[in-house]
N, C-alpha and C positions, 0 to 999 in steps of 0.2 A: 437344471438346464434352463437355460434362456428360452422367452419368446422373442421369434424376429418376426420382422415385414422391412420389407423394402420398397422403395420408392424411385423410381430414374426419370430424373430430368422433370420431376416436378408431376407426370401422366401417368407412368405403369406401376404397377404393383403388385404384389402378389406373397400367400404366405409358404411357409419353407418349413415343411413339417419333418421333412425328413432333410439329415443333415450330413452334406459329405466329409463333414472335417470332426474331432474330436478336440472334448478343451481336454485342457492342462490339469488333470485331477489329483493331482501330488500334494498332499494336505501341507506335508512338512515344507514341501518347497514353499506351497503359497504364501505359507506363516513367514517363510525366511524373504521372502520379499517382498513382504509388509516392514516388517522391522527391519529389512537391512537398512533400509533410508535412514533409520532413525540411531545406526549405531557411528561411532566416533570414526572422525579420520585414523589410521593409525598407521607413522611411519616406523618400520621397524627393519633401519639399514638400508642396503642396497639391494636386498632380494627381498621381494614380498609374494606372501602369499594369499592368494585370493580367497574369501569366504565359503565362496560358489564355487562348482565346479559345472555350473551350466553356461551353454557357450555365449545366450547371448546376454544372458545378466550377468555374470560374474565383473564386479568391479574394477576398473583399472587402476592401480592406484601409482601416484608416481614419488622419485624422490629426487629435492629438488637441488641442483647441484650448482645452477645457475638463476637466471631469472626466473619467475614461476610460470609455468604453462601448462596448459592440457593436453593429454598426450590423445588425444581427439580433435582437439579444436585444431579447425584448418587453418587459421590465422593466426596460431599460436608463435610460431617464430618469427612474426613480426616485434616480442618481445614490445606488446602497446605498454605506454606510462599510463599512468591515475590520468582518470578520468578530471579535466579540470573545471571547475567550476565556473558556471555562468557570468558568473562578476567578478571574477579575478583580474580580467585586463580590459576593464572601462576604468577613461579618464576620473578626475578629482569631478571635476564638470558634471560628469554622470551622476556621481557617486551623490552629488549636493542636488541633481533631480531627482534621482531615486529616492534620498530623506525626504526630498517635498510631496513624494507621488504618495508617502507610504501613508502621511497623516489623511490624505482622502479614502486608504483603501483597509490602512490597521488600526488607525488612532480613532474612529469616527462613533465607537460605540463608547469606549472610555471618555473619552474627551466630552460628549453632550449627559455623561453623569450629573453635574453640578446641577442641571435642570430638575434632577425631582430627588434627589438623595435626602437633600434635610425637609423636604414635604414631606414624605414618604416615613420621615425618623421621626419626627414630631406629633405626627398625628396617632401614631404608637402610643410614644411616651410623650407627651405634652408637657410645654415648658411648665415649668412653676417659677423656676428663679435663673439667674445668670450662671450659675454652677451648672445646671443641666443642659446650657449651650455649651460651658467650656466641655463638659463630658461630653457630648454628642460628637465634637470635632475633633477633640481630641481619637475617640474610636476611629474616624474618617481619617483621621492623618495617619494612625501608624495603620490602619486597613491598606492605604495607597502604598504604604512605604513598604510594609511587608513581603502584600500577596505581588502587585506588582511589580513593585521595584525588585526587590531583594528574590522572591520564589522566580519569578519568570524573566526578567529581563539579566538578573546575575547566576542563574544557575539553567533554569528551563532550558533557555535559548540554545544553551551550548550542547542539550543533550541533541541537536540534529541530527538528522540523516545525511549526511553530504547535503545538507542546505534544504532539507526537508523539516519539517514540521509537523505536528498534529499527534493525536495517540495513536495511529497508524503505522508511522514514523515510529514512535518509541516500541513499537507492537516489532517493530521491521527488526529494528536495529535490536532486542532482547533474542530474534526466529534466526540471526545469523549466526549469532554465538552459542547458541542454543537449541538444538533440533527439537522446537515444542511446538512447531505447526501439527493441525490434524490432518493436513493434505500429506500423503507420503509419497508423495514426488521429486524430494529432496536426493541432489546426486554431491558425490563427494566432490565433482568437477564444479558447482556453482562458488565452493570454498576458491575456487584457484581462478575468479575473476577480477581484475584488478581492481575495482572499486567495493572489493569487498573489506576492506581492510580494516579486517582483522586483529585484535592484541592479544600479545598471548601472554597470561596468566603470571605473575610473578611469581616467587618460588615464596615469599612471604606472607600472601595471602590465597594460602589454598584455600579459604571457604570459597571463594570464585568456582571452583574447580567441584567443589561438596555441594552446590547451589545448582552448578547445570547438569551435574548427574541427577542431583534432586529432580529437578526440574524435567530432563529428559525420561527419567524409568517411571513417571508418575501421569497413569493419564488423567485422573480428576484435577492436578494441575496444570494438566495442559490446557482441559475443558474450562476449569476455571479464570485461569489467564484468559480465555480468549472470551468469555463471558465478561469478563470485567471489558475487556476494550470494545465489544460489542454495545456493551450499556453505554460507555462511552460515548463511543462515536452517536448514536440514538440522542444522546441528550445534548452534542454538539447540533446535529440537523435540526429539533426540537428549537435551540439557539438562534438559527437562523430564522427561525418561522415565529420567535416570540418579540424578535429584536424590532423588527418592523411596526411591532403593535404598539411593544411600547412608547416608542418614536411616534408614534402616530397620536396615542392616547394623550401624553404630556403636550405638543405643541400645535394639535389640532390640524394635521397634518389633513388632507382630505385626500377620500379613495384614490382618486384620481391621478395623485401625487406620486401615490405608492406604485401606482400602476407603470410609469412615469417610471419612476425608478431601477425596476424590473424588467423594465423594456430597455433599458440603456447597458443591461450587462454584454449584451451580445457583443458591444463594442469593444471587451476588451479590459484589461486590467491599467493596463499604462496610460490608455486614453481618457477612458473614465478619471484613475487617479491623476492625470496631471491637471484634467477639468476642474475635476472639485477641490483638487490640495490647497488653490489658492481661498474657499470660502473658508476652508477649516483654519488654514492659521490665520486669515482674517479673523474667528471663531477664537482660536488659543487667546491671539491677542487680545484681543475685546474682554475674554475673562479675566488675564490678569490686569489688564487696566481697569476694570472696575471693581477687582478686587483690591487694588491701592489706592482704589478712591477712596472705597469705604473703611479700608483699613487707619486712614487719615482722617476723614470726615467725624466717622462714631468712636471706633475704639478700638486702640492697639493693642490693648491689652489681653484679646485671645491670641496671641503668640504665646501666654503661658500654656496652652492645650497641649504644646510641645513636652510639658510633661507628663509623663504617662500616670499619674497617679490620681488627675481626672478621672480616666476611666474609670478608679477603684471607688473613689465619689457616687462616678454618675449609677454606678450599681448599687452602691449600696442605699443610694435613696429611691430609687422607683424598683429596682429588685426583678419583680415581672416582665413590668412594662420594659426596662430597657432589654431585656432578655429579648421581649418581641421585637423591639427594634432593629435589633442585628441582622433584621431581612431586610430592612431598610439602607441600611447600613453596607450590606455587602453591596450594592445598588454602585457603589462607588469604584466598586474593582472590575465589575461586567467588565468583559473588552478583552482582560487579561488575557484569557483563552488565546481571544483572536489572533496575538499576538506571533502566538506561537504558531496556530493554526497555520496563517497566512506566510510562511517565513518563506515557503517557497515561490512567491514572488518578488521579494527582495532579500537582501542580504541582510545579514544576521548585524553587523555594524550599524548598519543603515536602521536597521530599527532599536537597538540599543541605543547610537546617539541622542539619535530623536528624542525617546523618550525622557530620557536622563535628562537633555540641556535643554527640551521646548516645554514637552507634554506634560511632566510633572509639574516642574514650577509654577506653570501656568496653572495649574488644576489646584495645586496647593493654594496660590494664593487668591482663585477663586473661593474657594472654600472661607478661606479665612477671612476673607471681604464680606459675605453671607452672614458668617456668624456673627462679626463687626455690627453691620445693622442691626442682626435681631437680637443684638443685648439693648436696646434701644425701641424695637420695636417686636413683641412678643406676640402679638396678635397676628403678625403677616407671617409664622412660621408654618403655611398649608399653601404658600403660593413664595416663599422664601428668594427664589431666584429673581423671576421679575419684580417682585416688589423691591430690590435691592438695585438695582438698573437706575442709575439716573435719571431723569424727567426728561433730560434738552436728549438723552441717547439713546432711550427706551425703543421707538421705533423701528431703528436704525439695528440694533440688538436684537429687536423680534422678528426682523426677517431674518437674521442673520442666524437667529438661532434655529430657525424654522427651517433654514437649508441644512446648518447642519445636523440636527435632529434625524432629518431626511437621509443625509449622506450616513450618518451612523449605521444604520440596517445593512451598509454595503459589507461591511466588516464581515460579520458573520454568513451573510450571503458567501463571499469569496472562500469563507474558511471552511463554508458544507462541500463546495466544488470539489476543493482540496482533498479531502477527507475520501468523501465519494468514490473519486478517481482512487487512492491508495487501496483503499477496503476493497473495490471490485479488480484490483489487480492483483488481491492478496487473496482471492477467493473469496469475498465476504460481503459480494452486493452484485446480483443482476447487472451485466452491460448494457450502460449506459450509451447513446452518442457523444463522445467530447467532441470542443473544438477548441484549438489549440489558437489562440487570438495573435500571439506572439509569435514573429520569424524570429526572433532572437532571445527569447525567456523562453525556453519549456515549458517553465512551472506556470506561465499563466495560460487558462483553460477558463469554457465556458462548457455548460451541459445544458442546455434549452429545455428537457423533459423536466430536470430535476428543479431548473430556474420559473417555470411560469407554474410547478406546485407546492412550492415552498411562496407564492405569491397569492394562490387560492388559498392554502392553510389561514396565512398571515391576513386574511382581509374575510375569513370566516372569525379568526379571533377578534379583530376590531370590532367586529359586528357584535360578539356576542357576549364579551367580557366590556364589563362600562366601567368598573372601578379602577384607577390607575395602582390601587393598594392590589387588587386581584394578578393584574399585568405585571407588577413588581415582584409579588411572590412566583411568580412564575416563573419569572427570569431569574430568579436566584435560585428554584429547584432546578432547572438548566445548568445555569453557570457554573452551583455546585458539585452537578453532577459531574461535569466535565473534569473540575480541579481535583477533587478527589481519584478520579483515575488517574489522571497526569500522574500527582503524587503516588502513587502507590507504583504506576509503573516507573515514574524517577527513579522512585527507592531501591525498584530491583539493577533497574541499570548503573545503578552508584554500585551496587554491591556484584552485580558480573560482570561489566564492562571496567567502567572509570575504576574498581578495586579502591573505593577511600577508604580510611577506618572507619573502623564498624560503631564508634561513639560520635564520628561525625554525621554518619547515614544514621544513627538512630537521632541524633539530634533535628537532625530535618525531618525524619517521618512525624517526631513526636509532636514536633512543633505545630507544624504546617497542617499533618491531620487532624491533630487536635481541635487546629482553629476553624479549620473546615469542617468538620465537625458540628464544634458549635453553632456556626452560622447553619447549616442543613438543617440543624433539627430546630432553629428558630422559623424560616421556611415551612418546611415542614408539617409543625403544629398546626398551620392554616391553611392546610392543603383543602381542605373543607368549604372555601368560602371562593372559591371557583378557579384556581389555580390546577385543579386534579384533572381541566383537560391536559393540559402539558404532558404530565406525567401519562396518560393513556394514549398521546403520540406519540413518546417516548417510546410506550410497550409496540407499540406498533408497529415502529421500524427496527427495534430489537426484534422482533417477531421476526418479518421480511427478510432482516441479514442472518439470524439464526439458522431457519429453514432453507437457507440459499448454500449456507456450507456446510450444511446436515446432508442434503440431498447431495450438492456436489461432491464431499469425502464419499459417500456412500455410494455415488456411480462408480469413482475413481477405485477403488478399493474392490468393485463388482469383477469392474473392466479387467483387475490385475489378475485376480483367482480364475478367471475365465479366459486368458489368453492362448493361443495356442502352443500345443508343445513343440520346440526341432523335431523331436521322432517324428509325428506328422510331416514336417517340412520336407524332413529326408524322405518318407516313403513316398508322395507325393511326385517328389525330382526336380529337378530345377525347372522344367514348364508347368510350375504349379498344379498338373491332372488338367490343363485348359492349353489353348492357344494362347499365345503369347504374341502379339499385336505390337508392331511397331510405336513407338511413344512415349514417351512419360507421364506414368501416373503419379500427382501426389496426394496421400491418402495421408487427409488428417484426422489424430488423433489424440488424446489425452497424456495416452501411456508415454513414458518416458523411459521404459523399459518393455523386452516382452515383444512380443508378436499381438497385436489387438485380432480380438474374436473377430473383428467386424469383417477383417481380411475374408476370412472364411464364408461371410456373408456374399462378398462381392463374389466369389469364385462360385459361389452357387445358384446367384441372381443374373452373372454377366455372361453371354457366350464366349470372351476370353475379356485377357487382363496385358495389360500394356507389358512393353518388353521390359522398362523397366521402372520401379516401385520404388519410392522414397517415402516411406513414414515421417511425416513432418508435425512436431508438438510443438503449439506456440507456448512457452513455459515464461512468466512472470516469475521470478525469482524477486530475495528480498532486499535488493538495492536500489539506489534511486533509476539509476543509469548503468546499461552495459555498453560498452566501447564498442561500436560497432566490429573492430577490427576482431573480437570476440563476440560475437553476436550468434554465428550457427557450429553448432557442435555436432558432427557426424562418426557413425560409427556404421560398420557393413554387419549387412543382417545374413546368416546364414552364410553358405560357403559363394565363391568369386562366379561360377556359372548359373548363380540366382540373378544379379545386378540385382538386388534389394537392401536401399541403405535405409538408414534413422536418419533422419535430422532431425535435433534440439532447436528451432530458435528463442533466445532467450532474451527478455527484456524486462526493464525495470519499470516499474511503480512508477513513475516519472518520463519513462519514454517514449516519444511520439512516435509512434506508428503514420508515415504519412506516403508511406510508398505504394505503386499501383502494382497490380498483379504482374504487367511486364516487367516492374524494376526487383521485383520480388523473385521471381523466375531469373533474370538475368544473376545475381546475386548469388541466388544458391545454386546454381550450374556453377559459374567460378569457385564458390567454395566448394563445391562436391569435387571438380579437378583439382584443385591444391590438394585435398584428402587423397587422391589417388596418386601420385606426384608422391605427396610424404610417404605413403603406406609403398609406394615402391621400392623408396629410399633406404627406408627401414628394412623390408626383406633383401635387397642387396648388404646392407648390414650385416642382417643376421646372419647370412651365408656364410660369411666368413668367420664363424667363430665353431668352434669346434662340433663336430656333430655327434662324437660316442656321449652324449647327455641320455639320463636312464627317462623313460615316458614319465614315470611318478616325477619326475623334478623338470616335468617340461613347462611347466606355466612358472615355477618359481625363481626360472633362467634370469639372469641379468644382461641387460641391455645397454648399450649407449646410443645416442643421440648426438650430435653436433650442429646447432645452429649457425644460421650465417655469421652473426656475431661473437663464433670461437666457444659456447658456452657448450659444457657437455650435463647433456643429462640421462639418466639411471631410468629405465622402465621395465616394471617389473613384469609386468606382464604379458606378452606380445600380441599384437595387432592380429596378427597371421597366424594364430593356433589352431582358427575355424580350417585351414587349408591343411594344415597336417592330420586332420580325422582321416583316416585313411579304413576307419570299422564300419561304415557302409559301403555292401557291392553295388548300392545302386547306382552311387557318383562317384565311385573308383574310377570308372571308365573317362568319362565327362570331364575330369579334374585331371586326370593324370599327366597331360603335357604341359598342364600351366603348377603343379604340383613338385612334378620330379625334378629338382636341381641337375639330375641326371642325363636329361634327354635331350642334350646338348652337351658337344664339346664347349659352347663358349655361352657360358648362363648370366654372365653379363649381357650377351645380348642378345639373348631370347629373353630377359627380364625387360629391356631394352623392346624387345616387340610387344611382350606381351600389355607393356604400358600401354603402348601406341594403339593397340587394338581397341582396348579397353574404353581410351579418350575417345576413339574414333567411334564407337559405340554409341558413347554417350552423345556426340556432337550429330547422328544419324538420331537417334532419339528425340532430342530437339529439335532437328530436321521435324521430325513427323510431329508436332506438338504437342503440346501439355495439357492434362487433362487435370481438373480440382476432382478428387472422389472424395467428397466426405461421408463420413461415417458419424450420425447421428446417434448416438447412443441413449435411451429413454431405459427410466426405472420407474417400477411398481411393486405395491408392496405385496409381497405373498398372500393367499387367502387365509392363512391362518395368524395373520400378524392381527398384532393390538389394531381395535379402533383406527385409536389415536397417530398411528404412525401409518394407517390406510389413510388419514386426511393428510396426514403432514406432506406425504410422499405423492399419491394419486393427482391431491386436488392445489394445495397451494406450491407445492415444489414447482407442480407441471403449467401450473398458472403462469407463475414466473420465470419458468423456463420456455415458455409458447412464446412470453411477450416478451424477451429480454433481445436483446442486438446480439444477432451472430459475430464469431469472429470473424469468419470469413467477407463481412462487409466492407471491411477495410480497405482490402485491396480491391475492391471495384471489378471484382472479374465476372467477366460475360457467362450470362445463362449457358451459351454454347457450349462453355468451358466446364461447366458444373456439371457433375452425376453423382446423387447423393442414395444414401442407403439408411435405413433408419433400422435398430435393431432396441428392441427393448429387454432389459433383464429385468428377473424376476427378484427382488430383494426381502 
């Protein structure tokens, strides 16, 4: 049994020892909806039969004869298209400012490499002869062509989200196909959103098929998958907080600069990027013009680096040392990441071209301009870059490079926001305050909490790391970190998603991890020489998002075993045992299924309860975007003389929430009326179709449906089964004229009134106003639990759920308007 306390309106309280309602103590049921979430859509014909035989979880399932819709969703015969994408109808014009915004906001961390790659590779492994420059660049050229070119910009990119990016994204796109979330809040109706889309399995490559059952009946891989994207995402925020030092360490950047910097995110992605894109390719340019100086001046001859069999040279004579250099080395792909990270502020083209026709070349023949010199001059290989800078254009270059140094740290900055935002939409990071910068990009966002501590981190590490070698390794066990989950979750989405041959997806796992790999564990080795704070920030915000969806599955999971049963509802009556008060209440909650305990709370804290009750779940599902015109899912709770419905609203990882509590209220009243309207529609339907059907094949009846636009569809299940219970005497009475088909000569139109009452109901409801009841639901650990899981649970769960941003702040709605109730289980 739960402990509750309640709270109204922020003053009274009191505790509820003794309790008028009873939960739902049916083991088997609770078990079965826990894992119904987690079990396979499955059409089978035109009659189906439901899993459940309880009234208000048992699934609906539909088959689809026409367009696809929810046979809940009130918007559904609007028959909305795909969701279309942000950039699909801007001009050429656009498109060529968009390229220029991107190199100030994606390119700025890759692009200011050249500045300490071969400092950083040398003082490793120290020249001795001109063979150990051509090896050295040689690793750098096919390092760039590789991880960058070839892993992210010709395969990564395309693994998107509808135009998302990050391991989030890939985390998103593996939880659609695949039911391996540990939240089990998963309905068969998020499948049937249109921007879910979906491929279904070829008949040639059933492992697809052997990989998501794998996948779904296994929960150490579900825990494991989501452990891996957890580290992830940990060592992308890490990224952001080491990017800035390093930038700061190499070009003597000062505090102040950085601070500067930090302070100019609130403006916005497009503002910022169209500001700085013009110093960065000032920036591109200037590299490869003085990489054709030197190319010309000293010596052409490192264009033989282009063969790879340097490399097999440059090891085989330093052995160690160039081993260790490879953390030098990697120094030159940083940025990669970002690439991807950042993809949801521009488009996937947009940053392909870029790179491919500006950002390479440009970096390639920096590089090889560098080397040029220091076959020539072997002693400036710890200061490589500037001492390669001509004399008459040195200073002109060191400001130059000194902005974009600066501008780099943005990169990864934009790509924590990103990140941040996905993970706390997916369950897997305290809410945050976003702000959405853009009227016209979604995807660009600012989060001011997460911006000005990722600026304390980053200017506690300039303070206290001095070696630019220290700073280096640090950013490569970051960067690593990140690529290798990438990888690892590519591989899976090649093999359940995209379905390629399984000798191609092994060729890239073997390849690409391999290589990643090696470079981590040359990192790595020197964790020891002061790079190991990184890694213990790492653990830190792994810690934070770990405990944030431990405790969250763990309420979620409390809330379901503990909901109320219908028996209770029916013995009760349709005035819940209370006064029933003119009004609308909306009581939110988690559950997406189910009657929530907390109901029970209110009915025994409040002297009555609004006339009528709408359970309203804000549910993040795993797409970027839901079509507004699918946006709230309702379904009736209990039989028609309750007025107590559900509503779903669903949005995506991507979705701006920017509506106030009046547009939010107006909204779902219209959609609560379409539901009633359709659900009329339907039982005039059903009337007409034959009535000697036996009770046991009453749920597995077939149905049709007719949209405006001609399309008929198949519902297996009916709407209006809760009105045929006719085995309590308590609502026989209550029910029976809006029941009996019978009690009327003309039931077209007593169906015809019974609508109009109903609307008219609802419209007097609103009349009398809308009330928010939320139900605050707190967990703690039982007294006989481990320790360990009294701290997990008690002290940092409740820590971070004290301090995290309500949902309900969004809509801006008036204290007046708020009556909240707080109930804690015992776990």
């Amino acid at each position: 049994m739960s402990e509750e306390s309640s709270e109204i309106n922020g003053g009274f309280s009191m505790d509820s020892s003794e309790s008028r309602w009873v939960f739902h103590e049916d083991e088997d049921d609770d078990v079965s909806d826990i894992e119904e979430y987690h079990a396979d859509l499955r059409f089978r014909g035109r009659n189906t039969v439901p899993d459940s035989e309880d009234e208000d979880n048992a699934e609906q399932k539909l088959i689809r004869t026409g367009p696809r819709i929810d046979s809940f969703d009130v918007e559904a015969l609007d028959v909305p298209g795909v969701h279309r994408n942000d950039y699909e109808d801007i001009s050429v014009g656009k498109k060529i400012v968009l390229a220029f915004q991107t190199l100030g906001v994606v390119f700025g961390d890759v692009g200011t490499s050249p500045l300490y790659t071969f400092s950083v590779m040398f003082r490793k492994a120290p020249i001795n002869e001109n063979e150990d420059i051509l090896g050295a660049l040689s690793l750098v050229l096919y390092t760039l062509i590789l991880i960058p070119l070839v892993k992210y910009v010709l395969v990564v990119l395309w693994a998107n989200d509808n135009g998302e990016g990050g391991t989030f994204a890939l985390y998103s796109l593996i939880c659609r196909h695949a039911k391996v979330s540990l939240l089990p809040n998963q309905l068969a109706s998020d499948a049937r959103i249109s921007s879910f889309r979906l491929k279904v399995p070829s008949p040639e490559l059933e492992r697809s098929l052997k990989i998501k059952e794998r996948l779904e009946s296994s929960l150490t891989l579900k825990k494991t998958l989501l452990i891996l994207v957890l580290a992830g995402t940990s060592m992308v925020i890490a990224n952001g907080v080491v990017t800035p030092a390093m930038s700061d360490q190499v070009v003597m950047i000062s505090v102040a600069c950085l601070i500067v910097l930090f302070s100019v995110q609130k403006y916005g992605t497009s503002k910022v990027g169209l500001a700085v894109g013009p110093a960065l390719f000032i920036w591109f340019c200037s590299l490869a013009g003085i990489g054709i100086y030197n190319l010309v001046k000293y010596d052409s001859s490192v264009l033989r680096a282009f063969n790879p069999i340097h490399i097999y040279y440059f090891f085989k004579r330093n052995s160690t040392k160039a081993w260790y250099s490879l953390g030098g080395c990697l120094l030159c792909a940083t940025g990669s990441e970002a690439m991807f990270a950042d993809l949801c502020y521009f488009p996937v083209r947009s940053v392909q071209l870029t790179f491919v026709f500006l950002v390479l070349p440009c970096l390639l023949l920096g590089y090889l301009g560098q080397a040029a010199y220091l076959m020539e001059n072997h002693a400036d290989a710890g200061h490589a870059f500037y001492s390669s800078v001509p004399s008459g254009a040195f200073w002109p270059t060191f400001l130059i490079a000194n902005i974009a140094a600066l501008i780099a740290s943005r990169a990864m900055t934009t790509a924590t926001f990103s990140c941040i935002k996905q993970s706390t939409a997916l369950g897997c990071f305290p809410r945050l305050k976003i702000i959405h910068t853009s009227r016209k990009f979604m995807g660009q966002i600012y989060i001011p909490v997460l911006n000005w501590f990722l600026l304390a981190v980053s200017l506690v590490l300039v303070c206290s790391i001095s070696s630019i070698d220290e700073i280096g390794n640090a950013y490569g066990i970051a960067e690593m970190g990140v690529m290798m989950t990438t990888t690892v979750l590519l591989t899976l989405v090649m093999l359940l998603i995209w379905q390629i041959h399984i000798m191609i997806v092994l060729c890239f796992a073997v390849v690409f991890l391999g290589l990643e790999l090696t470079f981590f564990s040359s990192v790595l080795c020197s964790v020891a020489d002061g790079s190991w704070i990184i890694l213990v920030f790492s653990v830190i915000m792994f810690l934070i998002m770990y405990v944030w969806n431990y405790g969250s599955n763990l309420k979620y999971e409390t809330e379901v075993k503990q909901k109320l049963s219908m028996d209770l509802m029916r013995e009760l009556g349709s005035n819940l045992g209370t006064i029933r008060a003119p009004g609308i209440g909306l009581l939110y909650n988690e559950l997406v299924k189910g009657i929530p305990a907390i109901l029970g709370h209110f009915l025994t804290t409040l002297p009555a309860i609004h006339s009528m009750i709408i359970f309203v779940s804000i549910k993040y599902v795993p797409v970027p975007v839901v079509p507004q015109s699918e946006r709230f899912l309702f379904r009736r709770v209990c039989l028609k003389s309750y007025h107590i419905f559900r509503c779903i609203a669903r949005y995506g990882y991507k979705d701006v929430r920017k509506e106030n509590h009046q547009t939010f209220e107006q909204m779902l009243i219209e959609s609560l009326e379409k539901f009633i309207r359709r659900e009329a529609q339907e039982r005039s339907l059903e009337s007409d179709r034959d009535e000697d059907i036996d009770s046991e094949d009453e749920y597995s009846s077939s149905r049709v449906l007719i949209a405006p636009n001609g399309s008929v569809y198949s519902l297996g299940i009916p709407l209006l089964s809760d009105f045929k219970d006719t085995s309590s005497s308590v609502l026989e009475a209550s029910t029976s004229e809006v029941l009996s088909p019978t009690a009327s000569d003309s039931p077209a139109f007593d169906a015809e009134q019974s609508l109009e009452r109903e609307l008219s109901f609802i419209h007097k409801a609103k009349e009398s106003g809308v009330v928010y009841l939320l139900g605050h639901g707190d967990i703690r650990a039982r007294k006989e639990s481990w320790f360990i899981k009294k701290l997990v649970i008690n002290y940092f769960y409740a820590f971070l759920r004290k301090n995290c941003r309500r949902g309900i702040t969004t809509l801006s709605v008036p204290h007046s308007h708020l009556m909240q109730v707080s109930m804690t289980y015992m776990v």
